[in-house]
Steps between C-alpha positions, in 0.01 A plus 500: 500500500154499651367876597519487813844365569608784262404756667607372838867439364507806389378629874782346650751587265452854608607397880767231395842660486645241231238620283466864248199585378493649201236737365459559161698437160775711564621370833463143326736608229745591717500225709566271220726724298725477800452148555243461765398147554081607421320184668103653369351746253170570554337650159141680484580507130732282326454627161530844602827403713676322228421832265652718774822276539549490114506878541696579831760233584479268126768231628309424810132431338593138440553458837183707641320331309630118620461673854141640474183367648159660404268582792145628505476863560290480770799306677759688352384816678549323838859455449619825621351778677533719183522274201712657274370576154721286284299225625786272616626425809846296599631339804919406465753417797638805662847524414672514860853644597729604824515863564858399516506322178409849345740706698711274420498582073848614416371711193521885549086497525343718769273291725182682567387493902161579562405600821139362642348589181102564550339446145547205368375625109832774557734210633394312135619807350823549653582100409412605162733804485756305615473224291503750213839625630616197533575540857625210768215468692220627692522439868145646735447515883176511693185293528428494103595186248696651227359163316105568576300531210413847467890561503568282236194646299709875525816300382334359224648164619859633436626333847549245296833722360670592809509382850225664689508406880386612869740592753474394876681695667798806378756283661477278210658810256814405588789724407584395209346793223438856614238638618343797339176628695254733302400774734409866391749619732791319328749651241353545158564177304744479207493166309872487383584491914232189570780235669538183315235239671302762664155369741309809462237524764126662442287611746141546501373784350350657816747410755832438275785275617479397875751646747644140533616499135615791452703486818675184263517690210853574382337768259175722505413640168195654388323535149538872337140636435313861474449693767190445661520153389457284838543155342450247249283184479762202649479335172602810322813567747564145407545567137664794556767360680566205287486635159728802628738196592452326170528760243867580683690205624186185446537478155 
């Protein structure tokens, strides 16, 4: 592909919402590991990426290195606003699903609900976390793509491994799991008494869960910490949450 027309593809992949963008090796293993269909690898360095999939994901270097296309560097650092230092760059089909689809999981999974979520870098990390945990989903509100590329950079392309989606509107919860708001106010949370199935809702980490939702939520628990100790990164409650729930009853 001719210069130009690369870097223009890869312009409007970043607006087309079929499209992920993925920044660097990591996200790109991921992505295939969990069977992304990867249309385009763009490679600064194809030498040096075929020596750092021999070392980090071995069974997928035969198929990086079908996939890869050397650019110039030049043209390689107009691909994303900060090229990442692996010197490759991906773009895959985004994997799509209902937010009833994922409600919809009968396994005893928490879904994770996050509520207008403001960094996109920290919504990456909670879709990371909860792939980890091997959790349902992860369902967002608000103006911000849970698919963008700076999200999927934080997740280290692990949306791939769950079903990561954006809500429209609370009506579409349903009632079919509980509802388990985290709110500093809320009784102090004990894993072993997580519900089967839980959608536990995060705020943001100035303004917390919105009156709406927690005027839904069946449960309000909050996450036992120091005194003096006002909060934790949303990421970080993430994790908390979710491993608390998996080293009890997710295992």
């Amino acid at each position: 592909m001719q210069e130009g027309p690369l870097i223009a593809r890869f312009g409007r992949a970043r607006r087309d919402p079929s499209l992920a963008v993925l920044e660097g090796f990591h996200p790109l293993k991921h992505a295939l590991r969990f069977g992304a269909n990867v249309l385009l690898v763009a490679s600064r360095d194809t030498s040096e990426l075929e020596r750092l999939a021999a070392r980090l994901a071995p069974e997928l270097a035969p198929r990086i290195a079908e996939l890869a296309q050397p650019v110039q560097a030049s043209v390689f650092e107009q691909l994303a606003p900060l090229p990442p230092n692996t010197g490759v760059i991906a773009l895959a089909e985004r994997r799509t699903i209902a937010p009833a689809a994922m409600l919809a999981d009968p396994r005893q999974a928490p879904v994770v609900l996050l509520e207008d979520p403001r960094d996109l870098g920290n919504m990456g990390a909670c879709v990371r976390v909860a792939a980890a945990a091997d959790a349902a989903g992860v369902l967002s509100t608000g103006s911000h793509d849970p698919w963008a590329p700076d999200a999927l950079r934080g997740a280290a392309g692990l949306h791939y491994a769950l079903p990561v989606a954006r809500l429209g509107a609370l009506d579409e919860l349903g009632a079919g799991r509980p509802l388990l708001a985290l709110d500093p106010d809320g009784e102090p949370l004990l894993a072993r008494e997580l519900p089967p199935r839980a959608l536990l809702a995060f705020g943001t980490e100035r303004y917390g869960v919105s009156d709406e939702l927690l005027a839904r939520a069946d449960a309000r628990v909050s996450i036992p910490m120091r005194a003096g100790v006002s909060s934790l990164n949303l990421a970080t409650s993430v994790a908390a949450v979710l491993f608390a729930w998996r080293l009890t009853d997710g295992s």
